[in-house]
N, C-alpha and C positions, 0 to 999 in steps of 0.2 A: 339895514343890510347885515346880513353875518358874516364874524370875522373872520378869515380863514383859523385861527386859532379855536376860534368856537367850533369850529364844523372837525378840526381834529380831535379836539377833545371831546366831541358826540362819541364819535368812531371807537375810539379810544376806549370811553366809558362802558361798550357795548360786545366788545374782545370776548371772547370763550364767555358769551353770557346765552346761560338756557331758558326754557319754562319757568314760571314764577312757581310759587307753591300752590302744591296740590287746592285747587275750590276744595270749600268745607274741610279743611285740614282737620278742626279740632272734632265735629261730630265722627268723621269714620275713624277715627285715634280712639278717641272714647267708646264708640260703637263696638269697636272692634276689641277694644279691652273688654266691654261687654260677655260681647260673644264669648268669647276666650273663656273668662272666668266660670258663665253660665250650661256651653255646652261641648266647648275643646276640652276645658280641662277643669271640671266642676269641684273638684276639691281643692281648689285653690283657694286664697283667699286675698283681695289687694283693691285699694281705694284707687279706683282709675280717675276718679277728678282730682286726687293728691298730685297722679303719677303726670299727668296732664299739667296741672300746673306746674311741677317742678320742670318738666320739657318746654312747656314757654316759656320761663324764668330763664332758662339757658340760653334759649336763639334771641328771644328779642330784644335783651339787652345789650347784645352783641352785632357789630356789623357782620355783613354776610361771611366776610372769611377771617374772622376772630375768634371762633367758633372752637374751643380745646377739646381735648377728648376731659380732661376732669372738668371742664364748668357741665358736663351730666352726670358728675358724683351725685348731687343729692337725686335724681329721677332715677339712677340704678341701686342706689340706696333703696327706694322706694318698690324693687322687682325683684326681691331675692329669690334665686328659685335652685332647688337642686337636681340637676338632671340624671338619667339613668345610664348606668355603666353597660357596657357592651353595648351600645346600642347608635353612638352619635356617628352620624356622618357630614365628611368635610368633602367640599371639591371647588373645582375652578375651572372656567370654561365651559363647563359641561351641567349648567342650570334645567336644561328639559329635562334631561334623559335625567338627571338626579331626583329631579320630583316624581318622574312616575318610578322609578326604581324604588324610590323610600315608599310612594303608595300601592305599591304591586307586592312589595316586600312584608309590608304589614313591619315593621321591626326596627325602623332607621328615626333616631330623630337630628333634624338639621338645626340650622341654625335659626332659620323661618319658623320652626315650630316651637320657638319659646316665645313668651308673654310677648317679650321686645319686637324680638322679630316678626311677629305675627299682627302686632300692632301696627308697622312701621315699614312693612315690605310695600318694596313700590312707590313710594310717596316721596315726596318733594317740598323743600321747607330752607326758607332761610327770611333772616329780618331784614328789614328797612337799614339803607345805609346811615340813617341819621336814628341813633341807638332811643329804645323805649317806644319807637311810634306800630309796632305791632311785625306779622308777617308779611311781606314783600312778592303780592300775589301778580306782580308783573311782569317778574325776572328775576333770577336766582344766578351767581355765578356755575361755571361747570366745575367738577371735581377738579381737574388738572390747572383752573386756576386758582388755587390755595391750597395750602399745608393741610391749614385750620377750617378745612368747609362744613359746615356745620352737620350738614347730611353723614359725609365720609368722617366724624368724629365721634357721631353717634354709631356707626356701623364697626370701627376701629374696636370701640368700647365692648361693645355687644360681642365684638371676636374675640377678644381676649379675656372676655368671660365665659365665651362658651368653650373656647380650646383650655383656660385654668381646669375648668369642671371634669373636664375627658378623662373616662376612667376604662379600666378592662381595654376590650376590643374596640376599635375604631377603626373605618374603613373612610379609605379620600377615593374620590373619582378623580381623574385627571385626562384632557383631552387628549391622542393619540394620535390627532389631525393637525396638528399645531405646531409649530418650534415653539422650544421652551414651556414646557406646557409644563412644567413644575417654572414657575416665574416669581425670584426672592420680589419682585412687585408688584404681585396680586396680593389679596388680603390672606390666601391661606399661605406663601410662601414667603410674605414679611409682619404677618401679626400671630397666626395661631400657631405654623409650627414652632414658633418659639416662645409661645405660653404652653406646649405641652408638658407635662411633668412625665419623666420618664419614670417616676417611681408610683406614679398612679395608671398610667398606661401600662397595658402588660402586653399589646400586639398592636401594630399596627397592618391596617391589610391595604394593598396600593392597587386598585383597579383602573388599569388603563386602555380606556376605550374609543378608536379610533369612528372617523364616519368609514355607513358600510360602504361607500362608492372610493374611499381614501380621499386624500392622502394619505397613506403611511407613514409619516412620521416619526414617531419616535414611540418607543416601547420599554418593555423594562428593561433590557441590554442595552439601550442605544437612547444617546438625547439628554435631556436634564431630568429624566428620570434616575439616570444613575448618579447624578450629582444628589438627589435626593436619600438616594439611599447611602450613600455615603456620608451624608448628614446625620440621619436615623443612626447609622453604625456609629458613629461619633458618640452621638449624645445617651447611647445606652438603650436603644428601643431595640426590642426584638422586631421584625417585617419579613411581610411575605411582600409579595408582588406577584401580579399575572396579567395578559394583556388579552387572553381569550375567554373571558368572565360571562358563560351561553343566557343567563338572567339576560345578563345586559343587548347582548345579541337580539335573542328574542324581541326584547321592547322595542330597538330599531327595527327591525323586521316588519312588526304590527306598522310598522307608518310606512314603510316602504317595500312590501312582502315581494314586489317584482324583480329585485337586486339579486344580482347572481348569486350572490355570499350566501342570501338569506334560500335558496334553492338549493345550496351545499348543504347549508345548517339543518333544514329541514329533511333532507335526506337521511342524515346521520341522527339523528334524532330519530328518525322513525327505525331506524336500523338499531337504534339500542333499545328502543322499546321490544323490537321483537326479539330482542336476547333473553327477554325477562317472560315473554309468552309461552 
């Protein structure tokens, strides 16, 4: 029989627990470094079974939420990259509409679009509660159960290298639909705006983009968008702000062209076209 102490402490053991790690963790890591180096980004140059191994050496010597953001000093050792000024984009909340804006744009690079993040988006990884025995392909803790989770240490890492690097212009998405959508506890409102350098940054641009059906929200007058910008003002950064950004309009449109908004949009749009005829 089981003892009722046994059967709580199942329960227990099982709290805010997810997915294990991603099947074939190490081949698409590796794969994907591949890729990267052979046809994202061919002038590079970097030992993906170094950078592989130094990323094992990190999680599985460690139980799942042991996991620091420096025990991935040597594997970011391993990825030096410098990135291009005026060009990087940040955001929160708003992951679609940000990918096809940076890929309609031809011009943005994110944070997905370096080595790290390119390797590592999406995927799922932590070790064995009992340290050394490998990765823990049955169950992972979730982020909001530890500090130290080994997933959320590596992504910490990655952000405060890619907001250190931010040079010239840089543009954040922020959602519009949301309270709090500038949040000091998302990664971009507790790790990168406070790795930006304000004497490497010379603009920041703030687009805030609500869904087209609403909520409205909050905008750049209203909401933690102005505590935001009262940050920026603080710490020395020039900023623009705008909440009717038509790029961004448009890309919501294409997914949902029946929306009234997007019937305005395209009104006025054709009316300035014919100013120019």
């Amino acid at each position: 029989m089981i003892s009722g102490l046994a059967i709580i402490m199942f329960f227990i053991g099982h709290v805010n627990a997810g997915p294990g790690t991603t099947p074939n963790l190490k081949q698409i890591v590796i794969g994907r470094c591949y890729d990267y180096i052979t046809l994202v980004n061919p002038s590079s140059r970097y030992n993906c079974e170094d950078i592989w191994r130094e990323f094992e050496e990190a999680v599985v010597r460690r139980t799942p939420c042991s996991v620091r953001v420096k025990d991935y000093q040597r594997m970011f050792r391993a990825v030096p990259q410098t990135l291009p000024c005026d060009r990087l984009l940040f955001w929160s909340k708003t992951r679609d509409l940000m990918h096809s804006y940076a890929a309609v744009t031809a011009r943005f690079w994110t944070l997905e679009d370096t080595l790290v993040g390119f390797m590592f988006n999406d995927l799922i990884w932590c070790g064995q509660q009992e340290r050394g025995r490998g990765f823990d392909f049955q169950s992972c803790p979730e982020w909001s159960t530890c500090v130290t989770h080994p997933v959320y240490s590596l992504w910490k890492r990655a952000s405060q290298n890619f907001a250190a690097a931010a040079c010239g212009n840089i543009t954040v998405l922020l959602n519009g639909s949301i309270p709090n959508a500038f949040n000091r506890k998302s990664m971009f409102g507790s790790v990168e705006l406070d790795n930006l350098n304000p004497r490497m940054v010379s603009h920041v641009h703030i687009k805030v983009i609500p869904n087209l059906e609403g909520p409205f929200v909050e905008s750049c007058s209203k909401g933690s968008i102005v505590e935001l910008l009262r940050v920026l003002e603080n710490r020395g950064f020039r900023w623009s702000c705008t909440d009717r950004d038509v790029t961004l309009m448009i890309l919501q449109c294409m997914k949902n062209p029946q929306q009234s908004s997007c019937q305005t949009c395209s009104t006025s749009l054709l009316h300035r076209k014919s100013l120019y005829l």
